[in-house]
Every structure is written in C-alpha cells, then in structure tokens.
VOBA-1610 file (N, C-alpha, C; in pm, whole numbers, padded with zeros to 5 digits, always signed):
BEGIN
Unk-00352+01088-05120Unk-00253+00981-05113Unk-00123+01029-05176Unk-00020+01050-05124Unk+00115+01094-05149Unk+00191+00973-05219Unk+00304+00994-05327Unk+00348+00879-05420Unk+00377+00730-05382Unk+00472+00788-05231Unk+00516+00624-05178Unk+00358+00509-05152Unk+00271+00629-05087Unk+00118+00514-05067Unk+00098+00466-05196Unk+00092+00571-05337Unk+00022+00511-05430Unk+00055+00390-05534Unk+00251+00418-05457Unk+00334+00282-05530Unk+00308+00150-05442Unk+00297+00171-05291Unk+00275+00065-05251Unk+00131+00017-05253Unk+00042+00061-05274Unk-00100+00002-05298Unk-00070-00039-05464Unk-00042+00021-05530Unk+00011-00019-05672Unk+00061-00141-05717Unk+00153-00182-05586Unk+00220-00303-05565Unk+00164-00383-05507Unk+00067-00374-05421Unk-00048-00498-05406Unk-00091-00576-05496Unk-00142-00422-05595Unk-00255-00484-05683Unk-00162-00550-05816Unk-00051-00518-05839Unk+00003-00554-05968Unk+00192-00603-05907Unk+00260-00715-05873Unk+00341-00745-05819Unk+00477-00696-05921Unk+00409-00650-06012Unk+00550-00632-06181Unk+00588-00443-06116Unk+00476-00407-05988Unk+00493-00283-05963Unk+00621-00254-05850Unk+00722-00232-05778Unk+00856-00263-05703Unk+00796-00173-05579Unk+00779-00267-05486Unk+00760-00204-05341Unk+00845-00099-05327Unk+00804-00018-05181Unk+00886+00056-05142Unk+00926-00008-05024Unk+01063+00016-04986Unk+01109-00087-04874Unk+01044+00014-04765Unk+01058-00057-04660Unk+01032+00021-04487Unk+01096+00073-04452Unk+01108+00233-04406Unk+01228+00275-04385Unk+01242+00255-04193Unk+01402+00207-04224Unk+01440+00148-04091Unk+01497+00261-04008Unk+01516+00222-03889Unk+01550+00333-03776Unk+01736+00327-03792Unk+01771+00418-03783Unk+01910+00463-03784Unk+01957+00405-03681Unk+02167+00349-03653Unk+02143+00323-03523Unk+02185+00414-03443Unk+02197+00522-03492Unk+02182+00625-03353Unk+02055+00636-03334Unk+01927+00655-03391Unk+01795+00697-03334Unk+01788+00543-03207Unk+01811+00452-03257Unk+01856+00291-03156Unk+01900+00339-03036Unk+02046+00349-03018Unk+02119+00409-02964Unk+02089+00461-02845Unk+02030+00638-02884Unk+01987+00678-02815Unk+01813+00663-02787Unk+01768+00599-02790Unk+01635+00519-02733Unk+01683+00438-02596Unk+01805+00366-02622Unk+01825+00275-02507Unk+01921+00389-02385Unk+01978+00499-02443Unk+02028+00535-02370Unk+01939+00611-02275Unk+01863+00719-02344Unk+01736+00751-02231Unk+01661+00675-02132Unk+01662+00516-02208Unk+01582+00471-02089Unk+01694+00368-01944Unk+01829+00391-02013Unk+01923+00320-01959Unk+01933+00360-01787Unk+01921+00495-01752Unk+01910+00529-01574Unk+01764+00436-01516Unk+01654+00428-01602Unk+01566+00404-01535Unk+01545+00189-01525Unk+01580+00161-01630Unk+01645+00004-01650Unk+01782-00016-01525Unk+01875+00097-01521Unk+01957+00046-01420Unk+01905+00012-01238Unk+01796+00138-01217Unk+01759+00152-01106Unk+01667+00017-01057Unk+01567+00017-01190Unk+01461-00102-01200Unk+01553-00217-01170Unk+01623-00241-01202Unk+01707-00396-01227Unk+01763-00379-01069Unk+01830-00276-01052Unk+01853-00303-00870Unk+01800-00302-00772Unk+01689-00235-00753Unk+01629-00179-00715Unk+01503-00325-00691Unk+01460-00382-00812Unk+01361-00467-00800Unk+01382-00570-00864Unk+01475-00590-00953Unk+01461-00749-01064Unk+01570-00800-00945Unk+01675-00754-00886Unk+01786-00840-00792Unk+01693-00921-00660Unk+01630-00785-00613Unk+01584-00802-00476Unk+01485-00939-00481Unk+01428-00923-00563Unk+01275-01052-00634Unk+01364-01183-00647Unk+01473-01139-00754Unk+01560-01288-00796Unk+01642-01344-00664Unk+01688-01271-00525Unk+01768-01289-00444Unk+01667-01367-00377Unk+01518-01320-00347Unk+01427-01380-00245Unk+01362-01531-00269Unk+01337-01513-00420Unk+01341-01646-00492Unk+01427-01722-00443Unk+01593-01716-00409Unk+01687-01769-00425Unk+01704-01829-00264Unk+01651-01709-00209Unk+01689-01696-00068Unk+01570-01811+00012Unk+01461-01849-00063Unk+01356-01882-00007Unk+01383-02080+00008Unk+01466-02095-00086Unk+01528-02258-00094Unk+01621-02265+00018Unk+01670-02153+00123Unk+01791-02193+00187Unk+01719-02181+00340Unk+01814-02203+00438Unk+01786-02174+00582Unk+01931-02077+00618Unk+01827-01951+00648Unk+01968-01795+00643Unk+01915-01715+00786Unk+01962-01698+00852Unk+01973-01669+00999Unk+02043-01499+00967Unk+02102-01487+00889Unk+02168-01301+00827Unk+02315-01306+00944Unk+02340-01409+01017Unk+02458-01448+01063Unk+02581-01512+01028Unk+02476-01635+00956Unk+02620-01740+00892Unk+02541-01792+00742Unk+02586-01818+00649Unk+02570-01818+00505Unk+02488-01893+00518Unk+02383-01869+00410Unk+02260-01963+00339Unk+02282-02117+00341Unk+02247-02163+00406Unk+02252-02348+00361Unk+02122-02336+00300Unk+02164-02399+00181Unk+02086-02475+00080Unk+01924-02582+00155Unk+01810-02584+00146Unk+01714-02667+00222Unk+01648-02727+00114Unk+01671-02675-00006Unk+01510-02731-00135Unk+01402-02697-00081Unk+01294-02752-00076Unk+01161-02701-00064Unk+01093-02727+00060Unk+01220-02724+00170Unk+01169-02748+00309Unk+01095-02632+00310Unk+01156-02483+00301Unk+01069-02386+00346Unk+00941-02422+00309Unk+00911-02487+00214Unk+00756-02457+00127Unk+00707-02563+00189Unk+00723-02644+00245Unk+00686-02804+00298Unk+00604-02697+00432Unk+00706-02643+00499Unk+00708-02607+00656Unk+00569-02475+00628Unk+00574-02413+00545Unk+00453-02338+00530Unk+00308-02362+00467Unk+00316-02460+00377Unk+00182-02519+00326Unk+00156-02650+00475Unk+00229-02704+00529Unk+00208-02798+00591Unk+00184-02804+00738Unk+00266-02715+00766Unk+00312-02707+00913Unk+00275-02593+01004Unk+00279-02481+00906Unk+00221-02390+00985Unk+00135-02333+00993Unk+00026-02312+01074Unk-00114-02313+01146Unk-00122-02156+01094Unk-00019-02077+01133Unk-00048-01946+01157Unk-00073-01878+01024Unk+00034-01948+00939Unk+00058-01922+00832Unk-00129-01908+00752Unk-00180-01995+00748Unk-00360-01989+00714Unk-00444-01921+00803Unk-00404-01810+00918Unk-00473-01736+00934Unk-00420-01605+00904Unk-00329-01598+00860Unk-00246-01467+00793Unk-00278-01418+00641Unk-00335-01548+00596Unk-00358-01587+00477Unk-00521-01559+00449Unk-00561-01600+00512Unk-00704-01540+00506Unk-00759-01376+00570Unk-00644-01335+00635Unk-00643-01178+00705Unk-00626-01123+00546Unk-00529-01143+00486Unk-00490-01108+00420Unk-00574-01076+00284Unk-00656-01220+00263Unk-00747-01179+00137Unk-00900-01148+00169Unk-00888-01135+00295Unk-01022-01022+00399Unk-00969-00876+00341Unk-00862-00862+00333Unk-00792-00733+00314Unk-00845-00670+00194Unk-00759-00791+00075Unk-00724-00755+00004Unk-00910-00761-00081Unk-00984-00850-00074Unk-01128-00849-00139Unk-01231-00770-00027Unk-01209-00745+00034Unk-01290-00609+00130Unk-01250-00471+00123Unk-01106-00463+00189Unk-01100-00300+00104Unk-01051-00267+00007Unk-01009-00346-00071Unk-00960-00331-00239Unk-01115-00260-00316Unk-01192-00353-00322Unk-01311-00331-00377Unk-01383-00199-00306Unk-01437-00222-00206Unk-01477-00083-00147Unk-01403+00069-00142Unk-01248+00074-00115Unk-01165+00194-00189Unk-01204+00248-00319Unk-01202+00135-00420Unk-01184+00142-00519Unk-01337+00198-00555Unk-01458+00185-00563Unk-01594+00186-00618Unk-01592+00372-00524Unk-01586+00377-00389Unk-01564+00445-00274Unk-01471+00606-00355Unk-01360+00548-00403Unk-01282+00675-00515Unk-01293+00683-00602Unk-01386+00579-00709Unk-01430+00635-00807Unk-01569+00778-00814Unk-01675+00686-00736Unk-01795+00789-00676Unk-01722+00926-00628Unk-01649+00935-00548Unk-01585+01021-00485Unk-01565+01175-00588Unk-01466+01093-00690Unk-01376+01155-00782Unk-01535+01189-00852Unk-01587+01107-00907Unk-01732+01173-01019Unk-01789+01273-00960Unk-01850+01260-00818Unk-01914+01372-00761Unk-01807+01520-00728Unk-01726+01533-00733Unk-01579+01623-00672Unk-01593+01702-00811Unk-01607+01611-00916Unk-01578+01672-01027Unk-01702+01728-01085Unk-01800+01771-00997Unk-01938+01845-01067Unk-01899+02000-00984Unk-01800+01977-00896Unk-01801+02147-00890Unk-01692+02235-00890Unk-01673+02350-00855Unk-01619+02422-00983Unk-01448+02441-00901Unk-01340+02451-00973Unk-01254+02431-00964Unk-01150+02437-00828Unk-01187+02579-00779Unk-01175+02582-00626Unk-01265+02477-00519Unk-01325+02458-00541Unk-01440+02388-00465Unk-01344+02294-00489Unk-01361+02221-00662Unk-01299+02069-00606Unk-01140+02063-00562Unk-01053+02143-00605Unk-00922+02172-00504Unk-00941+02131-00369Unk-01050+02151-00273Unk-01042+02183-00146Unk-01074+02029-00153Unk-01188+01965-00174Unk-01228+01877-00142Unk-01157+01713-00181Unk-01063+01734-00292Unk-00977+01626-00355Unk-00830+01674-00246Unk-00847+01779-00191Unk-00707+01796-00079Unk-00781+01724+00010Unk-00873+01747+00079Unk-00972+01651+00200Unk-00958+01510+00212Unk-00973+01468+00110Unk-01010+01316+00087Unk-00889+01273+00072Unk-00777+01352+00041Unk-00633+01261-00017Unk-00514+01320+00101Unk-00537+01390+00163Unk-00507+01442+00327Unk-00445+01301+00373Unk-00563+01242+00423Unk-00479+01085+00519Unk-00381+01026+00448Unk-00351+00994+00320Unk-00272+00951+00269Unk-00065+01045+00254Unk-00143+01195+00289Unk-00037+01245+00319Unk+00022+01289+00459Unk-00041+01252+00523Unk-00025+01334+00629Unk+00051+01213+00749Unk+00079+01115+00682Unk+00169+00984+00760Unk+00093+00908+00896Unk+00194+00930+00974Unk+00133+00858+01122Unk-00011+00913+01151Unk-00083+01031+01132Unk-00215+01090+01151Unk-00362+00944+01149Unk-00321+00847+01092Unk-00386+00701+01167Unk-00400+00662+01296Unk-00264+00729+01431Unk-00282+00733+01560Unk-00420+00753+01590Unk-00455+00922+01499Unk-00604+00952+01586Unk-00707+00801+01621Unk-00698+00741+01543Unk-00808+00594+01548Unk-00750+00508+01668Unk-00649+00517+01702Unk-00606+00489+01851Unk-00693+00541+01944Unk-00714+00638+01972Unk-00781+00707+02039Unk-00901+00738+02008Unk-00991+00682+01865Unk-01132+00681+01848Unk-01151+00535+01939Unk-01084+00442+01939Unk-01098+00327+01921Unk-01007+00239+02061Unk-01024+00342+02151Unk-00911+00295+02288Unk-01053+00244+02371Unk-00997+00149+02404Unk-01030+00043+02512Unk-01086+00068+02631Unk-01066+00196+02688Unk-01111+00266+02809Unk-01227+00329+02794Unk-01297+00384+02889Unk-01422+00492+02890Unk-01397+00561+02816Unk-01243+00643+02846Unk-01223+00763+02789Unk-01208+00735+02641Unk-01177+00590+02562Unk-01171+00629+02391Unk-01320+00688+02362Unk-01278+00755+02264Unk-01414+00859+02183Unk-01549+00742+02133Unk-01507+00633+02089Unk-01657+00585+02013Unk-01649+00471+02225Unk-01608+00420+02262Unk-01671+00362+02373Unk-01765+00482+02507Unk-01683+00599+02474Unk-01792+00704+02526Unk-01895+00715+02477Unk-01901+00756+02366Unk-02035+00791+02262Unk-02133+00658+02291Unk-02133+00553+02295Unk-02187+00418+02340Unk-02234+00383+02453Unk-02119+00411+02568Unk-02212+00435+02698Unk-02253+00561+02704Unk-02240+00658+02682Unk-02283+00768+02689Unk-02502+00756+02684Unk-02485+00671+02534Unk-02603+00665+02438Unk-02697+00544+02503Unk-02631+00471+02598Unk-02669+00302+02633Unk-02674+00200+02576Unk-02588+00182+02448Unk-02563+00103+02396Unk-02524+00008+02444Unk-02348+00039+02564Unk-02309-00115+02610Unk-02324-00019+02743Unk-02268-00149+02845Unk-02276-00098+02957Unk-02119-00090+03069Unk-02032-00176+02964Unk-01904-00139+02998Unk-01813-00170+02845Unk-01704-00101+02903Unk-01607-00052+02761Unk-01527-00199+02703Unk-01538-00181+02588Unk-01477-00242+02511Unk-01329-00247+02441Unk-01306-00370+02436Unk-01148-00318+02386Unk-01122-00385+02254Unk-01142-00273+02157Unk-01169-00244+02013Unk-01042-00337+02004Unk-00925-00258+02036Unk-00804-00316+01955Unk-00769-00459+02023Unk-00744-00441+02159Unk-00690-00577+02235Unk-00780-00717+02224Unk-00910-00681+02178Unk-00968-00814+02144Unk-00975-00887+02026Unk-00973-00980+02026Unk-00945-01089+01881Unk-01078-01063+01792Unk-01180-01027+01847Unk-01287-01033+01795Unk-01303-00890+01699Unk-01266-00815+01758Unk-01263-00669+01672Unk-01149-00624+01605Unk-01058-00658+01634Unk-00900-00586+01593Unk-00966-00585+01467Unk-00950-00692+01358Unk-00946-00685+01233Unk-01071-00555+01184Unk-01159-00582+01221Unk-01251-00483+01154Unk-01217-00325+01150Unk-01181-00313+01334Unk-01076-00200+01334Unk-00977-00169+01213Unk-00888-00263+01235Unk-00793-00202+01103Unk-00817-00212+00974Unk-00937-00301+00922Unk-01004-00254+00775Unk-01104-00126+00758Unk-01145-00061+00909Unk-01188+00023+00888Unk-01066+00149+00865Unk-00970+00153+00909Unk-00859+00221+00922Unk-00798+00264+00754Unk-00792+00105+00713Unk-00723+00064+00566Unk-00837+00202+00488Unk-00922+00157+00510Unk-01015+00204+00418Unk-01020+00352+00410Unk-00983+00459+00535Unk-01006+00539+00539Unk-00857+00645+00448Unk-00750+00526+00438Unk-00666+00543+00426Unk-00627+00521+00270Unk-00685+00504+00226Unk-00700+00406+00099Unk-00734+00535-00032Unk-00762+00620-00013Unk-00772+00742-00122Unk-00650+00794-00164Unk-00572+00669-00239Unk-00398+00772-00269Unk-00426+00792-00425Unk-00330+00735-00517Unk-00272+00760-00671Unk-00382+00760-00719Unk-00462+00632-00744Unk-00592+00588-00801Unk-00708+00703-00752Unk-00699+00731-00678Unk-00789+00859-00625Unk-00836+01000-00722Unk-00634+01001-00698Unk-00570+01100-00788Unk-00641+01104-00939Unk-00611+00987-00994Unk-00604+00923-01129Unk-00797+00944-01191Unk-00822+00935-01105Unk-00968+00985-01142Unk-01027+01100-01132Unk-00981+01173-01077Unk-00954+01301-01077Unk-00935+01336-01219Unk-00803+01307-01223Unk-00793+01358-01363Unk-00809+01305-01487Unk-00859+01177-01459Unk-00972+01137-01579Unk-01065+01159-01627Unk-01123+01222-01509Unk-01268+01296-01556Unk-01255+01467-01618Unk-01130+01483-01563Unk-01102+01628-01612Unk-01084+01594-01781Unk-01009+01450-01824Unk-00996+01484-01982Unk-01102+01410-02048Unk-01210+01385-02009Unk-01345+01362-02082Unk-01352+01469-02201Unk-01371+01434-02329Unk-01441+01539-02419Unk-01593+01578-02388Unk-01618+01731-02371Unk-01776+01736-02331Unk-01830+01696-02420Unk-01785+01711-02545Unk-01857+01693-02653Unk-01907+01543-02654Unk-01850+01444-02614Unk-01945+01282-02555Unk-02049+01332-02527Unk-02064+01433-02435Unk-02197+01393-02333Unk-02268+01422-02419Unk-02261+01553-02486Unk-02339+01618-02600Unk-02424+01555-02679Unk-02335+01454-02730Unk-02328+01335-02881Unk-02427+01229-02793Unk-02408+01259-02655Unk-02491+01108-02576Unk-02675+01144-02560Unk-02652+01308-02546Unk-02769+01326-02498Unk-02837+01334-02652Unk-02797+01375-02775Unk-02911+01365-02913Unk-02897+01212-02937Unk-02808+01118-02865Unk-02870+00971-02919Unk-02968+00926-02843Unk-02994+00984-02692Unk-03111+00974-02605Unk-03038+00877-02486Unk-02921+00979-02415Unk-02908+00932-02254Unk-02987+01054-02229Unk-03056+01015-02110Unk-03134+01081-02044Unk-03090+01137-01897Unk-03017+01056-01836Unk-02984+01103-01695Unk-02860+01082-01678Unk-02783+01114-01546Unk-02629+01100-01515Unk-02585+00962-01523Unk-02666+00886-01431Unk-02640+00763-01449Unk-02609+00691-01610Unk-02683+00716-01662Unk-02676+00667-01828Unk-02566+00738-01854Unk-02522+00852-01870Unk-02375+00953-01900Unk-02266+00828-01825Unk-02231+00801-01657Unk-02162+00763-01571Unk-02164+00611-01682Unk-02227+00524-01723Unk-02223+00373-01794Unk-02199+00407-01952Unk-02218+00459-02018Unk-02215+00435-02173Unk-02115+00554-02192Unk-02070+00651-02098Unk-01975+00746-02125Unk-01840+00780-02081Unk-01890+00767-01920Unk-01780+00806-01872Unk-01699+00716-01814Unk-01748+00552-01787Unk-01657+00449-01768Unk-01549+00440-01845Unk-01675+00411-01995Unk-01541+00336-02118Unk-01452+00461-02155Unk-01465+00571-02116Unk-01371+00680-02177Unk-01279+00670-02080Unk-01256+00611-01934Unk-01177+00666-01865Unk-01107+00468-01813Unk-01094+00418-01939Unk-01063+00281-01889Unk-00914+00292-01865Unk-00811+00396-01937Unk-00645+00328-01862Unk-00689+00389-01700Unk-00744+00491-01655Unk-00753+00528-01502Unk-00820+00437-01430Unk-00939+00393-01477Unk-00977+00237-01397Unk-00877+00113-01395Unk-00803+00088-01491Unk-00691+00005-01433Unk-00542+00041-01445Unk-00577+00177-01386Unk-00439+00232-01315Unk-00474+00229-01188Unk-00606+00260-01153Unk-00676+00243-00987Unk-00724+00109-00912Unk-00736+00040-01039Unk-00699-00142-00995Unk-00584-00215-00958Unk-00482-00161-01043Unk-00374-00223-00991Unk-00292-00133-00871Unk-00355-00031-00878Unk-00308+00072-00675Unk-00382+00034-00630Unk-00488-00030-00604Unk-00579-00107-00495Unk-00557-00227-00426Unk-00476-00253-00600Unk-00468-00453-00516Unk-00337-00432-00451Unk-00217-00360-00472Unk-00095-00337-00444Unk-00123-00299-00301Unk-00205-00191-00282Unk-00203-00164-00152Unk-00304-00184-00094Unk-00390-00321-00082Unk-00450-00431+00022Unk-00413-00519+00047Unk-00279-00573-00077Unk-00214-00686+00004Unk-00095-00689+00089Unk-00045-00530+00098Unk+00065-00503+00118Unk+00058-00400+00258Unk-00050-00369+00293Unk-00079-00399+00442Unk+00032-00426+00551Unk+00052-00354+00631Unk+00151-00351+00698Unk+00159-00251+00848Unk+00230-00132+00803Unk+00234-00007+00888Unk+00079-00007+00935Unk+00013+00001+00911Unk-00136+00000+01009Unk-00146-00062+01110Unk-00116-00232+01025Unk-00157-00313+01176Unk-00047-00288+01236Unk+00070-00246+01211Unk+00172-00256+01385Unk+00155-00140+01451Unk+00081-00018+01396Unk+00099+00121+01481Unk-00018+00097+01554Unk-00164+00030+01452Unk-00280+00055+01490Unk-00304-00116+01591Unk-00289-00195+01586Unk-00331-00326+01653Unk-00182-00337+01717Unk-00097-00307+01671Unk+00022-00364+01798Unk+00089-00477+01682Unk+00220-00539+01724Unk+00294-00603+01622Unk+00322-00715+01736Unk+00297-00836+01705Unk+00152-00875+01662Unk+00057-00883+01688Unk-00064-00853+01624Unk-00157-00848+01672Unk-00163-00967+01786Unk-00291-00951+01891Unk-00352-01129+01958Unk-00395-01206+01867Unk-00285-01329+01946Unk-00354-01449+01847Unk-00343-01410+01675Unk-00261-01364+01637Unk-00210-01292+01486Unk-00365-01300+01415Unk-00482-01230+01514Unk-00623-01222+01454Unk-00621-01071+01359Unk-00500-00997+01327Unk-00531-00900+01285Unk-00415-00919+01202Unk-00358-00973+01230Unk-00166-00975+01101Unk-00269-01048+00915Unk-00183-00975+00845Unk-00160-01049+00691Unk-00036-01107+00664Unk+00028-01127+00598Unk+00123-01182+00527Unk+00259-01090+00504Unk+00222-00965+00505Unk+00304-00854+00532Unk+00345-00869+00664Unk+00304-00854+00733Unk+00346-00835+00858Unk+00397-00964+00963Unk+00378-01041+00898Unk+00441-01267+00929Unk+00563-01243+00852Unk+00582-01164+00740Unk+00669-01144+00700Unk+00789-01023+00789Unk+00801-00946+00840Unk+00808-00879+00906Unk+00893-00956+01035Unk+00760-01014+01073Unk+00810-01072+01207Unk+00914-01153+01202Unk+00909-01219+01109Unk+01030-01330+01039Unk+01135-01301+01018Unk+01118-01206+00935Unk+01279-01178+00896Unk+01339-01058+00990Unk+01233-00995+01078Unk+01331-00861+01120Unk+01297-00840+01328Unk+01222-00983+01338Unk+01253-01030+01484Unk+01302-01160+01492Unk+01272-01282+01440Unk+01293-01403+01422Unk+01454-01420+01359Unk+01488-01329+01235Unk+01595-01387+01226Unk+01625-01474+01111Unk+01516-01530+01098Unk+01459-01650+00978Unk+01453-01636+00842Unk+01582-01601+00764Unk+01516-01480+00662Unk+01515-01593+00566Unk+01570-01693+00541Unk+01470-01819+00463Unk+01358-01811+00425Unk+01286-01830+00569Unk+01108-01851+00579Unk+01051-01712+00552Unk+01163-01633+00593Unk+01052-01473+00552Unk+01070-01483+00397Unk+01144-01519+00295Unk+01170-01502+00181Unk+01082-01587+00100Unk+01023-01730+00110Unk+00977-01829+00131Unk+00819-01762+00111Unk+00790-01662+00262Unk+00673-01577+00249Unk+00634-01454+00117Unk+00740-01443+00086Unk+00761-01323+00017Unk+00697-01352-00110Unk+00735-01509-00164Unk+00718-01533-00295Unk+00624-01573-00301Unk+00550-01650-00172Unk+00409-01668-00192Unk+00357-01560-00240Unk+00375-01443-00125Unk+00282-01297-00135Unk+00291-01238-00266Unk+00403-01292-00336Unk+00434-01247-00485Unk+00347-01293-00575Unk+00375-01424-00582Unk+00277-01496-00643Unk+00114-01477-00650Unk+00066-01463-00557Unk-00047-01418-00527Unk-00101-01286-00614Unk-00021-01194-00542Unk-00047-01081-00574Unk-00065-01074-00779Unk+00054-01161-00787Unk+00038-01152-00968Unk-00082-01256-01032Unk-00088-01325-00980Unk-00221-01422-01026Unk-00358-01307-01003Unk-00376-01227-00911Unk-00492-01186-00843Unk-00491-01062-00921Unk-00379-00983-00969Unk-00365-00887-01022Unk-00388-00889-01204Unk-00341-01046-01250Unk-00344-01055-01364Unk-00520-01099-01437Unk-00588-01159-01288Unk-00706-01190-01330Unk-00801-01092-01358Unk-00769-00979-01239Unk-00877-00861-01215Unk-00849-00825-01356Unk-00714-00764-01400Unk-00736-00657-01508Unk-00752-00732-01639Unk-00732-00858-01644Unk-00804-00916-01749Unk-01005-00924-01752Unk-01036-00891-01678Unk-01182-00889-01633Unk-01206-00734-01645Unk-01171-00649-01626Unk-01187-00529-01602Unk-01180-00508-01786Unk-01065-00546-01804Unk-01022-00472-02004Unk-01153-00591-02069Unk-01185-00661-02044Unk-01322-00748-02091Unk-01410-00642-02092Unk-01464-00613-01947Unk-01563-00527-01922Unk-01592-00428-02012Unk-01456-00366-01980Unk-01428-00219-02073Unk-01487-00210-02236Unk-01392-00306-02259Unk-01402-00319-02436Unk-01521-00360-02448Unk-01594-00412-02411Unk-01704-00453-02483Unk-01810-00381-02411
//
C-alpha cells in the first residue's frame, strides 16, 4: 500500500486524519478527449441523429419530394394502423424474418465458428473465407435465381422431376405460396457476415488455460467445455452477433427485389423494408414512407433492447 492509500484508508477509520482530494483531469487532457472523438460525433450526428430526427419529423406531414411538407398530425399513423391491409402483411413477413433467420444465422455461426476453430490455422483460413464468401461477393444471390427458376430447366425443379417427385414444374419465386420460404432460405445463406467474423475471433482469445482449470474441476466432454466455458467467456461476441442479426433480419431488402421481384405477388414476400422502398422511391409518398420508417425503428429498438437484456441475464448468471 503506497502513502496516498494508507492516508486515505487512515481517513476512513479516524476523520481528525485529512483526505486526499481526487485528482482531477486537466482541461487539456478534457479538451483533447472531445477533440479525438469530435470527426466521429460530427459524422454520427449527420450521418444518423439528422436523418432519424428528419423522419420523425417527416412522418407527421404529407411530402410528395415536389412541393413542401404539409403538416397532417397523426393521419399517417391513423392510415397505417387502420387502414392499411398491406401494411399487416409486411409486418408479419417481416417478423417471419426477423424470428426465423435471426435465430437460425445466429446458433448456425456460432456452431460454425466453434467447429472452424478445432483446426489448424490454414485449414480454418480457408474455411471462415467459405462461409463468409456470400456476404462478400454481392449480387452472387442471382445463382438462387436459377436454383430456384420456375421452368424445367431451374436446377432444384429438374432434380425433382428428374427423381419423380412432382410431375410438372413449379414456380418457386412467382408463386405466393413459396416466394417467402425462397427468400428466407436465401437470407439465411447469406447471413454469415460481422457476427460470423466476431466468433471467430472470440474463440481465438479464449485462455487455454480455462479449459485446463475446467477439466481438474471435472468437465468431461466438449459439450460441458462449449456451456460452463466457452459461452460465458465469449459474452461481448454473443451480443455483438445479436445485435448483427437482428439489424440484418429486419432490414431485409436487396434480396427480395433481386431475388422475388419488387414487389413481390400479392406483397407475399415484401417486409417493411421494402413497403418502405416502394413508398418513398416509386409512390412518391415520402410522409407514409417516413411514418414506416419509425415504426421499423421502433420495433427494431424494443426487439433489440429485449433480446440483449435476456442474453446479458443468461450470460451473467
């Protein structure tokens, strides 16, 4: 214990003993704290605190991007909880999305990342490039156009009659009945980005020495290592890979217009992204698209704030 500790514990115990004050931050060390983070506060604030506060703003008016905002109050919100039909099947595409392949990505790249990481460094190079490929490689989602085309000639309606499964071809995308599954199978395949990443290299900074310490208290197998070891050690990467999951299942978009067509039939394959879309950048309507926006906002932060409060429960205890 060095003097200042032994005066201030000194001064607990006996008040006739004179604290040591706290030593305060200079205001240049101040200063420059705000100035380092000042490029990335400027960008943030334009970039995302305007755009959020404008849509908010924008969502009370009726704005055509022709002639100035008239003011409406809460018609937009009347006309979408009330009025529109479509609006509740966009809405339920949407949290098909977001609680089907959120969850399955997510469990899907964790396993992924654990097994990748039992072999040896080249090996897993190749195979964490494999799996995280679709996510770089852009439009390369077409190919499922063509797994998934409507004619003899798409690849899985061959393989089917081929096998005698059906006896004439199906049309994966153009029917109401399949589109969606189509493009959650798509989402999904697509779905190995950051969070992927992030486990990856979570498991790389495990101390071996856990497992060590796990196996003389008596874990016995991987599984027991994977629950009492390697979860709770790797909890900021589990909800760094929770909140890239939910971000990108509700936010769904570029798939369904390359892969189902914009809009889908009967909007049996659209989310909320893409009603949004249609609104403001064919319709014109940028009110009601803004209107949409804050729902999708809203959502997303309620749904986002519940998971990782459930998840840091999990964790900690």
């Amino acid at each position: 214990m060095n003097e200042s500790e032994a005066i201030k514990t000194a001064g607990e115990k006996n008040p006739s003993v004179p604290k040591v004050p706290k030593k305060k931050k200079s205001h240049w060390e101040t200063r420059s704290s705000y100035l380092m983070m000042a490029p990335f506060l400027v960008l943030f604030t334009i970039f995302t605190i305007i755009p959020i506060l404008s849509s908010i703003a924008l969502s009370f008016t009726s704005f055509d991007m022709l002639q100035s905002p008239r003011f409406v109050g809460f018609s937009n919100y009347v006309r979408l909880l009330l009025d529109d039909q479509i609006f509740l099947q966009v809405l339920k595409n949407t949290l098909v999305f977001a609680f089907v392949t959120g969850p399955i990505s997510y469990v899907l790249s964790f396993l992924l990342a654990w097994m990748i990481n039992e072999y040896r460094p080249f090996a897993r190079s190749i195979w964490t490039l494999i799996f995280y490929a679709p996510t770089l490689a852009g439009n390369i989602f077409y190919i499922w156009t063509f797994i998934f085309s409507g004619d003899q000639y798409g690849f899985l309606n061959g393989w089917l009659l081929k096998l005698g499964f059906i006896k004439e071809s199906i049309d994966w995308i153009g029917n109401s009945d399949y589109v969606l599954g189509v493009l959650l199978t798509v989402q999904i395949w697509l779905s190995f980005g950051a969070g992927f990443l992030s486990f990856i290299a979570g498991f790389q900074g495990i101390d071996a020495s856990l497992y060590e310490a796990g196996r003389i208290d008596g874990i016995k197998n991987r599984w027991q290592e994977l629950w009492y070891i390697t979860i709770p050690s790797m909890a900021p990467q589990l909800m760094f890979g929770a909140v890239m999951q939910i971000a990108g299942s509700f936010g769904v978009s570029e798939v369904i217009k390359q892969v189902g067509g914009f809009p889908t039939r009967g909007y049996s394959g659209d989310t909320i992204g893409t009603y949004i879309i249609d609104y403001g950048t064919v319709r014109f309507e940028m009110g009601y698209a803004c209107t949409l926006s804050v729902v999708l906002f809203l959502i997303m932060i309620f749904t986002n704030s519940v998971i990782t409060k459930l998840l840091r429960k999990n964790l900690n205890d």
